[in-house]
C-alpha positions, 0 to 999 in steps of 0.5 A, spaced: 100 146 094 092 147 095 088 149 088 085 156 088 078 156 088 074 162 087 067 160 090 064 158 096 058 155 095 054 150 090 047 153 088 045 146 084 051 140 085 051 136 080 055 129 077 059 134 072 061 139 078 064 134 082 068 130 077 070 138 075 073 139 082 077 132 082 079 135 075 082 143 078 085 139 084 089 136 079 090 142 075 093 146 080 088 151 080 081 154 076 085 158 072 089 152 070 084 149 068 081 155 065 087 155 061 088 148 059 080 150 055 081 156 052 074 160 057 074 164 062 075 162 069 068 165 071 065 159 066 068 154 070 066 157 077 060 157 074 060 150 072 062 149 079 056 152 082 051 149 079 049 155 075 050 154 068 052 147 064 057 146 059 054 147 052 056 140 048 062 142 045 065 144 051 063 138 055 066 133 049 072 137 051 072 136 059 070 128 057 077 128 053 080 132 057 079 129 064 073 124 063 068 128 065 062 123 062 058 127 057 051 126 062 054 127 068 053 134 068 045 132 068 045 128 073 045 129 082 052 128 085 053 120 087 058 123 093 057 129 097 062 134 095 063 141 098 068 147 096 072 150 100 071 158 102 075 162 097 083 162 097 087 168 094 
């Protein structure tokens, strides 16, 4: 089964992002994952997007989680990434 995904473009790619989609593909779904840290589904699209960051208590979960490290939300993709158009 493909994982669900909610958004369609990548306004600010960063490393975090990247190792968040491996991490939702894995999951199953944003929701999944979304689930799994306790925040609304919208926080992860966001994330994803580049929009917004995780602050440092989630981004400690998402390390523990799924090995997120805790900078990589700060740093430029080391490999291009795309996502695919938005799945129902």
């Amino acid at each position: 089964m493909s994982p669900r995904i909610y958004v369609t473009e990548i306004v600010k790619p960063n490393e975090g992002a990247r190792l968040l989609w491996a991490a939702i593909k894995a999951a199953g779904s944003q929701a999944a994952l979304a689930d799994k840290l306790d925040v609304y589904r919208s926080y992860v699209s966001r994330w994803l997007r580049g929009e917004q960051k995780p602050r440092l208590a989630m981004r400690r979960k998402l390390e523990a989680y799924y090995g997120i490290p805790l900078d990589a939300w700060d740093d430029a993709p080391r490999k291009t990434f795309s996502l695919p158009a938005h799945a129902a």
